[in-house]
C-alpha positions as CSV (number, residue, x, y, z in Angstrom):
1,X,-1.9,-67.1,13.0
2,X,0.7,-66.3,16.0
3,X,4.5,-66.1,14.5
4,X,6.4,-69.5,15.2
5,X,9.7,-70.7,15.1
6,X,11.3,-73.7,13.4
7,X,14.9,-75.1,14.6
8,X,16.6,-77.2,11.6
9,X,19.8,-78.1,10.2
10,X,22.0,-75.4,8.3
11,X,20.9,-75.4,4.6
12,X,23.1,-74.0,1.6
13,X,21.1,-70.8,1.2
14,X,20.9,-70.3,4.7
15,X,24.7,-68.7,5.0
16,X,23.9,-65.3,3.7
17,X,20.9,-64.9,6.6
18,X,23.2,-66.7,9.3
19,X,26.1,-64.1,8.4
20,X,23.8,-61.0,8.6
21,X,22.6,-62.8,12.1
22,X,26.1,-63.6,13.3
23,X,27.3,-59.9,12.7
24,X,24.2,-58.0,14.0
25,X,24.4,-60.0,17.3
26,X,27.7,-59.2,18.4
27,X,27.9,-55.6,16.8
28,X,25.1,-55.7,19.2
29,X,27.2,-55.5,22.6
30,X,29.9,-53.3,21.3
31,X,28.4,-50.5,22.9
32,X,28.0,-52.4,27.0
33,X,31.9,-53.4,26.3
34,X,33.1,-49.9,25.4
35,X,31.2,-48.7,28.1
36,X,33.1,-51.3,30.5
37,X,36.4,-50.3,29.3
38,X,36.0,-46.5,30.0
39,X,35.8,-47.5,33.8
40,X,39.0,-49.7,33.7
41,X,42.0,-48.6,34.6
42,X,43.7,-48.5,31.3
43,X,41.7,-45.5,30.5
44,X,43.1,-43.4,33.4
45,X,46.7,-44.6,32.8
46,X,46.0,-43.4,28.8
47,X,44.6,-40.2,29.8
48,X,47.7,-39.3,32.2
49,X,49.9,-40.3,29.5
50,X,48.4,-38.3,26.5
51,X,48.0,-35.6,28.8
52,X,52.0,-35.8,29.6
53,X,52.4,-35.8,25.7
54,X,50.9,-33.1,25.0
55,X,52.7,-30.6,27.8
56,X,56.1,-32.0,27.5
57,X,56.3,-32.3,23.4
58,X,54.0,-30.6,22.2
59,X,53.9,-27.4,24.7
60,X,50.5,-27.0,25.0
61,X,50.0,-25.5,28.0
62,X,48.6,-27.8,31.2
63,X,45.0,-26.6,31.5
64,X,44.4,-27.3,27.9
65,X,45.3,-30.6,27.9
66,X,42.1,-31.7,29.3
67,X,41.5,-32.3,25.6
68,X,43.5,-35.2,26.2
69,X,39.7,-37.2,27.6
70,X,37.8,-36.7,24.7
71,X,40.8,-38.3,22.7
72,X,40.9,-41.5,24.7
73,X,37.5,-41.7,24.7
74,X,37.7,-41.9,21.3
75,X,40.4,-43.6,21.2
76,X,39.0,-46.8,23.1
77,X,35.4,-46.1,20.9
78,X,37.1,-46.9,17.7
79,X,39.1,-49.5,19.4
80,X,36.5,-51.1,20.9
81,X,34.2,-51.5,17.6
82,X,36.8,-52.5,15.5
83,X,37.7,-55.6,17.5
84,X,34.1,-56.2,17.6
85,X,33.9,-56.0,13.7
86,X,37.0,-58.2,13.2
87,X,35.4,-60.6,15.9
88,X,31.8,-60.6,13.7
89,X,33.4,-61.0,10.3
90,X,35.7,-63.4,11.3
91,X,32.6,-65.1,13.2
92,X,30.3,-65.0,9.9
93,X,33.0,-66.1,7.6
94,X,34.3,-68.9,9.8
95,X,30.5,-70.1,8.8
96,X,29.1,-73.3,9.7
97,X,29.4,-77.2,9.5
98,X,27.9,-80.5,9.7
99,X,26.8,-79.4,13.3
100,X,25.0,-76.4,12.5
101,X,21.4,-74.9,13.4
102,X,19.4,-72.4,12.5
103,X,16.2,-70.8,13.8
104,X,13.9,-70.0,11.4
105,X,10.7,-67.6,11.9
106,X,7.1,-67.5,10.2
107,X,5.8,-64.9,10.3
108,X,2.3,-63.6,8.5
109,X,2.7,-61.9,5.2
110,X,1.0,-59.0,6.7
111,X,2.4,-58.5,10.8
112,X,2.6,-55.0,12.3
113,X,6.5,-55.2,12.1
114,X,7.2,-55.2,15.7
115,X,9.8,-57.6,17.2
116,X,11.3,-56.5,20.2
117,X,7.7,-57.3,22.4
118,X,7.2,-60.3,20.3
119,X,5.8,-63.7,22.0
120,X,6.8,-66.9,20.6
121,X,5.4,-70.0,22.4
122,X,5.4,-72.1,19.7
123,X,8.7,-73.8,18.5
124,X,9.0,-76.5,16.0
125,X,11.8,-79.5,15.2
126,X,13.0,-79.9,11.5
127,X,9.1,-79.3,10.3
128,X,6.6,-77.0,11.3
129,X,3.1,-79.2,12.2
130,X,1.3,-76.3,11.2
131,X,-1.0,-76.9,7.7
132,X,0.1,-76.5,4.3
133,X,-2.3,-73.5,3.3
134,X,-1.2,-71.9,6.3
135,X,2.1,-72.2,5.7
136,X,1.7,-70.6,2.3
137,X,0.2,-67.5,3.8
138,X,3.5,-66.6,6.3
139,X,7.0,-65.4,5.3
140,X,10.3,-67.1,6.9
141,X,13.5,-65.4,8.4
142,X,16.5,-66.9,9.9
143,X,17.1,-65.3,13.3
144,X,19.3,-67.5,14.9
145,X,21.9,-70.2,14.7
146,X,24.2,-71.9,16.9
147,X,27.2,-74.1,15.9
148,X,29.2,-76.8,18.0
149,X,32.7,-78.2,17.0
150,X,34.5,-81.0,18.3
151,X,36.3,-80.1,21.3
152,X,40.4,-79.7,20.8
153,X,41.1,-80.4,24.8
154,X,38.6,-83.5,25.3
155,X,37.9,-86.6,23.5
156,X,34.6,-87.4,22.3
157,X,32.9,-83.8,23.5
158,X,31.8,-81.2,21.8
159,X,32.0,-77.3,21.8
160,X,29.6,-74.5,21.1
161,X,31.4,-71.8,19.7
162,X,29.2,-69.6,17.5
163,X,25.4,-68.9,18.7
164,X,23.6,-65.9,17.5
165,X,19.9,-64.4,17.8
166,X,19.4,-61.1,15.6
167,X,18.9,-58.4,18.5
168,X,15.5,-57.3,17.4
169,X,13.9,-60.7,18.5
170,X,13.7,-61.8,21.8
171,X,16.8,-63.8,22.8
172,X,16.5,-66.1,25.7
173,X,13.5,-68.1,24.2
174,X,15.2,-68.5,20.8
175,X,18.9,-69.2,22.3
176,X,17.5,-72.0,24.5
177,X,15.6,-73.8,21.8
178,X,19.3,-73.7,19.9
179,X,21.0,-75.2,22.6
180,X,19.1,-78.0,23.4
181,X,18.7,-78.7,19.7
182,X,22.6,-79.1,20.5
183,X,22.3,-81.0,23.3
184,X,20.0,-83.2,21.8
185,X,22.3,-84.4,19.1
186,X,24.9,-84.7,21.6
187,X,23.2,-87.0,23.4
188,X,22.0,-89.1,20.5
189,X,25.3,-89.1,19.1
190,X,26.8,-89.9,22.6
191,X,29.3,-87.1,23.4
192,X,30.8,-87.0,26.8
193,X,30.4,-83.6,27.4
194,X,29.8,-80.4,25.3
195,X,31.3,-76.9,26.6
196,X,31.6,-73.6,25.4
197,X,33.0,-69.9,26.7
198,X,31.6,-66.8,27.9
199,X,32.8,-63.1,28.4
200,X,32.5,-60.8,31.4
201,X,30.2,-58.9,29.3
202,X,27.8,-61.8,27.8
203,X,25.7,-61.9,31.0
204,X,22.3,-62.9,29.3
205,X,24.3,-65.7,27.5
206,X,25.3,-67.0,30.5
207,X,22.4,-67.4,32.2
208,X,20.6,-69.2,29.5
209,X,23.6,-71.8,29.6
210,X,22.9,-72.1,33.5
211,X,19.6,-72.3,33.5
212,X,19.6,-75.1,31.0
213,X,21.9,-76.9,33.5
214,X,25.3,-76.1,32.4
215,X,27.9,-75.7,35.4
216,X,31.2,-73.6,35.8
217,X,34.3,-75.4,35.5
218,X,36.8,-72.6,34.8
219,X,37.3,-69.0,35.4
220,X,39.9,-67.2,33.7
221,X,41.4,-64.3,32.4
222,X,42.2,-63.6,28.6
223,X,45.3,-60.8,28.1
224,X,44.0,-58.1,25.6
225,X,47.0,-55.4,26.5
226,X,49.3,-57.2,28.8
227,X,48.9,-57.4,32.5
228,X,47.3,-54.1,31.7
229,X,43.5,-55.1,30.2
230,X,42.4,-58.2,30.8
231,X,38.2,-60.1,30.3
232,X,37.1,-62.4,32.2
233,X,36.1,-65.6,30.7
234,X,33.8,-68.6,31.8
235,X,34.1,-72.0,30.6
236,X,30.7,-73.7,30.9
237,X,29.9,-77.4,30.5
238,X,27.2,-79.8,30.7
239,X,26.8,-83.5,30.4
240,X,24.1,-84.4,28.0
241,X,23.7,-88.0,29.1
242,X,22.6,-86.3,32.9
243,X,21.1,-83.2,31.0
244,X,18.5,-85.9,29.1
245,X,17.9,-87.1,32.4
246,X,16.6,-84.5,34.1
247,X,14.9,-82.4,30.7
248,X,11.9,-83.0,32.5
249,X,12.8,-80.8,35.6
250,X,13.6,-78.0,32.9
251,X,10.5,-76.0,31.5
252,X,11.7,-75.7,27.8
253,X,10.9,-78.6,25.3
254,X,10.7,-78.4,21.6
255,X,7.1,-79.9,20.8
């Protein structure tokens, strides 16, 4: 039988998985932001001033303080990940709540172990409509989860502020069954609106958000190091009352 996937509510014992989820995911793009900071123009400005360092205090004579590069690089590498840690942990820990999903995998007990070409087409609500026997004869794994809060700007709304899918299973087909598992409680519930924020550098995020109908309403920039480094931020938002409207135009129901 073909692996499936299951979207339910949090469960107790589910915070261990959803942690190990939560961290994996963003530890995942630490390596496309570091590579987007060593382009900016903080990391110029560092080099010239370690460079000026080393000449003027610590006489090291001008040619050799090209070591200077390898430093910053480093520099921004440690920085970089270490953020991205603090950002996971505090992430994982900040855990779940009464609006909280997970997306749960069968698998069979024996399966090759590859998951980066796996095919899903089969996604469940709450309970699998699979047969018992069969279910006895797979093995289930959180991969994903997604969290929404009420929003602290707008009354009656929502915001999604925590959605991971462990990198080794394919993310835009898990991530959209998350969100509209969102959107559909938003709707039955009767929120006004439910928005969440993206980075510069969580492009495949954003375009599962916009292709599920969400709409930019906000672009900004967050300070990291004054004026100096700066990300771009996008505030997304949809209204689920339209979004139920026109699910039919949209290609991706949970059966």
């Amino acid at each position: 039988m073909k692996p499936f996937v299951v979207i339910r509510k949090l469960e107790g014992q589910d915070n261990l998985q959803c942690q190990r989820v939560v961290k994996d995911f963003i530890m995942a793009g630490a390596w496309d932001a570091f590579v987007s900071c060593l382009f900016r123009e903080i990391t110029l400005q560092l080099v010239v001033i370690v460079w000026a360092i080393l000449f003027i205090f610590c006489g090291i004579p001008l040619y050799m303080c090209c070591i200077a590069i390898p430093v910053v690089i480093g520099l921004i590498l440690f920085t970089t990940y270490g953020s991205y840690f603090n950002k996971s942990n505090e992430l994982a820990i900040r855990g779940g709540n009464s609006m909280c999903w997970v997306a749960e995998i069968y698998k069979p007990l024996v399966h090759n172990g590859l998951t980066r070409g796996l095919e899903i087409d089969q996604f469940y609500s709450d309970v699998p409509n699979v047969d018992s026997k069969e279910l006895n004869k797979m093995r289930r794994k959180v991969v994903g989860t997604i969290s929404c809060k009420n929003h602290l700007m707008l009354e009656n709304s929502g915001w999604i502020y925590r959605l991971a899918v462990c990198p080794r299973y394919p993310f835009r087909e898990i991530a959209e069954q998350l969100i509209i598992r969102v959107l559909e409680n938003a709707y039955d519930n009767q929120l006004l609106t439910i928005e969440t924020a993206t980075s510069e550098c969580d492009e495949a995020i954003r375009e599962v958000y916009l292709k599920l109908g969400f709409t930019l309403r906000l672009v900004y920039h967050k300070q990291i190091i004054g004026n100096t480094l700066k990300i771009m931020k996008s505030q997304l938002g949809i209204d689920p009352f339209e979004w139920h409207q026109n699910r039919e135009q949209i290609n991706v129901e949970l059966q």
